[in-house]
C-alpha positions in Angstrom: 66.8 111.1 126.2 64.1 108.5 127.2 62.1 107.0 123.9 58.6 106.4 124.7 58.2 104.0 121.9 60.2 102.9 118.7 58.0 105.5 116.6 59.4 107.6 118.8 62.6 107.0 118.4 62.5 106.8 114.5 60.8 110.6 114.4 63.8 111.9 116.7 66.6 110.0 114.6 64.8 111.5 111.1 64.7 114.5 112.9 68.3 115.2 114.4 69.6 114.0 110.5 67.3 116.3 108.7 70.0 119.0 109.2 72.8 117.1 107.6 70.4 116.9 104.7 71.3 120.5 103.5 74.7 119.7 103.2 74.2 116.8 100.5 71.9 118.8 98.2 74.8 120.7 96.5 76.6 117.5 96.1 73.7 115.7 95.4 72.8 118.3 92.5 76.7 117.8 90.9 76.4 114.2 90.3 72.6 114.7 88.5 73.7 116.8 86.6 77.2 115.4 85.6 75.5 112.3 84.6 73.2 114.3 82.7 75.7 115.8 81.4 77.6 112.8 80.2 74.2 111.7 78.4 72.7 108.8 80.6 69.4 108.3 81.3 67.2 109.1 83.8 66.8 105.5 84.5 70.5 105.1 84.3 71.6 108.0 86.3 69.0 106.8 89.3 70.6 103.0 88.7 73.6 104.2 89.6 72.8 106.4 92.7 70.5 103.5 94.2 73.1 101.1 93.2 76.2 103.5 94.9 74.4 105.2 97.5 77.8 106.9 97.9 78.2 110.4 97.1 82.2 110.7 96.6 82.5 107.0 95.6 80.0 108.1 92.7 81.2 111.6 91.5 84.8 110.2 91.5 83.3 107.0 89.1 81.3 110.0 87.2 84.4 111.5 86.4 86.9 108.5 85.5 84.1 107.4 83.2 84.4 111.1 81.8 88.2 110.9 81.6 87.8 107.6 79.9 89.2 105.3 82.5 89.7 101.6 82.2 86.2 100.0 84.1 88.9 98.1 86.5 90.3 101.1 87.6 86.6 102.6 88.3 85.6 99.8 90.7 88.8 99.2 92.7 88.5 103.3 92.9 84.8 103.1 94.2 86.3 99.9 96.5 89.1 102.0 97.9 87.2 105.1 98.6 84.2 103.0 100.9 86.6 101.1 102.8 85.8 103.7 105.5 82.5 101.7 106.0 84.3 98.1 107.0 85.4 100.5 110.0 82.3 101.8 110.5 80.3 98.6 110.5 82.8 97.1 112.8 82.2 100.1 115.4 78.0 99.4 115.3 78.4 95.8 115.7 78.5 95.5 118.8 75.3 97.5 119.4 73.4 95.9 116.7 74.8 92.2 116.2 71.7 91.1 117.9 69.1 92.0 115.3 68.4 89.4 112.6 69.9 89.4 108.9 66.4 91.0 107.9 67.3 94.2 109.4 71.0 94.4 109.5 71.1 93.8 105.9 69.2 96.7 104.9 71.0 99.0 107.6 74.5 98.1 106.1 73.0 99.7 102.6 71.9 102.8 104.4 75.1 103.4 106.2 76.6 107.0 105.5 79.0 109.3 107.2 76.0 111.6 109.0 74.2 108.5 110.2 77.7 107.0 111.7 78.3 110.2 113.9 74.6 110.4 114.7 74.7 106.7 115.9 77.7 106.6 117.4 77.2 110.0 119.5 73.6 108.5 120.9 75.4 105.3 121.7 77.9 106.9 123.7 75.2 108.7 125.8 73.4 105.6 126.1 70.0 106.8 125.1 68.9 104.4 122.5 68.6 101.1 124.2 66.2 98.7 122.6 65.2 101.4 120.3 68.8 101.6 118.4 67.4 100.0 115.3 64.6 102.7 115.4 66.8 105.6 115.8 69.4 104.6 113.2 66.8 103.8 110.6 65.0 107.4 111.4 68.2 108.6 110.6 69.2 106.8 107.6 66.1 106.9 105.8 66.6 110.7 106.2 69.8 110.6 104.7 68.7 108.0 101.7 65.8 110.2 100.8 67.6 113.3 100.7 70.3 112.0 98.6 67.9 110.6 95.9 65.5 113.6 95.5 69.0 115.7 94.9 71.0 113.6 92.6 67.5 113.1 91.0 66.9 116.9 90.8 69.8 117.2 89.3 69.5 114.4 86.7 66.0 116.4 85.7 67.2 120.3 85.8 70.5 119.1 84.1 72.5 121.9 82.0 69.5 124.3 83.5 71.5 125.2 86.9 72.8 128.3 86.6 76.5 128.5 86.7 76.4 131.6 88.9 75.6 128.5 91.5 79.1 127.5 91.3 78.0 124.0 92.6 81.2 122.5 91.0 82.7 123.8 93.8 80.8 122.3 96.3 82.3 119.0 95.2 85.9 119.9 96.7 84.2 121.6 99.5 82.1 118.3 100.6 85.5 116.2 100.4 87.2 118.6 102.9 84.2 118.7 104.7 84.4 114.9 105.2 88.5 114.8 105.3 88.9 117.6 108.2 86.9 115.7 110.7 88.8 112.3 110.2 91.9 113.6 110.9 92.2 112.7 114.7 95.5 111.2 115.2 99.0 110.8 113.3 97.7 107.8 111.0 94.9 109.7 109.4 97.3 113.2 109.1 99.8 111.4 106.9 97.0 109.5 105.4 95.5 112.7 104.1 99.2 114.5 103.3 100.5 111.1 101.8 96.9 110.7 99.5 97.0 114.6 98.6 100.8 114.6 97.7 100.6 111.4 95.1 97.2 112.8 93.6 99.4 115.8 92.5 101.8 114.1 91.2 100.1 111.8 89.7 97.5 113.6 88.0 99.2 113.2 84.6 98.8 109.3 84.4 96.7 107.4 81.8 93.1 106.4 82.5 93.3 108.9 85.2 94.9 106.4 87.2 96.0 108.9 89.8 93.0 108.7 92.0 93.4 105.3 92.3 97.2 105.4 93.0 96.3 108.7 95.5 93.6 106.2 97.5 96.0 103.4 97.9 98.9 105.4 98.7 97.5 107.1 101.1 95.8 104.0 103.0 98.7 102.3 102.9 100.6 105.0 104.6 98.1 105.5 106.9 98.0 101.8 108.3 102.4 101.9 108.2 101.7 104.6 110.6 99.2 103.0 113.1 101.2 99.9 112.7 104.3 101.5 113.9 102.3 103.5 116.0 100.8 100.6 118.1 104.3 98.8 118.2 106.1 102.0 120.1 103.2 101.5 122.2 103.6 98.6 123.4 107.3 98.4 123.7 106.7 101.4 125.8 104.5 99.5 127.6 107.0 96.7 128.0 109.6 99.0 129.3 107.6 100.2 131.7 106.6 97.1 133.0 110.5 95.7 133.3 111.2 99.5 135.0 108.8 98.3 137.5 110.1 94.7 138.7 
């Protein structure tokens, strides 16, 4: 697609998000209301959200905080669970390390899952060109929004949703629906079966510690994995090459 101008651009990035939208409402809704819930503020509850912007990252903090855990183990848990976007940032770099601090700064606060896929797939097609900054922040802005009026609808309606809603299980529903699509090679799989298994048997610990030991079990078995992985390769390789001569 050929962008006539970066107005342009931004409209069709806000527009090809605006989808993905419907999909944080419900989760969006959970963490205003859980917060509610747990008796903060308005102004506390929309602190946090602006200060997360992370929807799992901040229902997972919601509940430790619930469950009474220690405030170390709520920010290396938060920590663990974004590490996803050092990966991500390092995959739009190379389209957008040109752009000065001014912008990349705030695009590194917008980042979310949606607006990674959405970039990524538009990069891949080679359609954005100059207009990459104004496409990704059509996008993000979408997303950002979004997530605010939900959490913030949530913060307001509070103990009002109707439990016939069954939003609370939205929450497990919006992990698998972030989990599934990640799972592309044999690194992520045992990432996922390694993190699921300890959370299970771990769910007993103190200061619902599980979740943390869950996260770093399972990154750690996921990079063990592509580690190994990427020596077999190239010793492979090697093989190969000493087949040849």
């Amino acid at each position: 697609m050929n962008y006539r101008s970066g107005t342009h651009a931004f409209l069709h990035g806000a527009h090809t998000a605006s989808p993905f939208t419907t999909g944080v409402i419900p989760f969006g809704l959970i963490a205003g209301v859980s917060a509610a819930g747990m008796g903060m503020s308005l102004t506390s509850s929309m602190g946090m959200t602006l200060l997360f912007y992370s929807g799992s990252a901040q229902i997972a903090v919601l509940q430790l905080m619930q469950n009474g855990a220690l405030p170390v183990t709520m920010v290396v848990t938060a920590l663990v669970i974004n590490l996803r976007f050092l990966m991500y940032s390092a995959s739009l770099a190379p389209h957008l390390h040109h752009l000065p601090r001014s912008k990349t700064w705030p695009m590194s606060y917008l980042l979310a899952d949606q607006v990674f896929a959405l970039f990524s797939l538009r990069s891949a097609c080679g359609d954005l060109g100059r207009y990459a900054f104004h496409y990704y922040t059509g996008a993000a802005l979408t997303m950002w929004l979004g997530w605010n009026l939900a959490v913030l609808t949530g913060v307001i309606l509070g103990a009002r949703i109707p439990e016939a809603w069954s939003l609370g299980f939205a929450i497990p529903l919006s992990f698998l629906a972030l989990l599934i699509p990640s799972i592309r090679n044999a690194a992520t799989l045992c990432a996922a079966v390694a993190g699921g298994a300890l959370a299970v048997l771990a769910v007993d610990l103190p200061y619902n510690l599980g979740m943390l030991t869950a996260s770093l079990g399972g990154v750690l078995v996921g990079l063990t994995v592509e580690h190994l992985r990427k020596d077999h390769g190239s010793e492979h390789n090697n093989d190969a090459e000493q087949e040849a001569t």
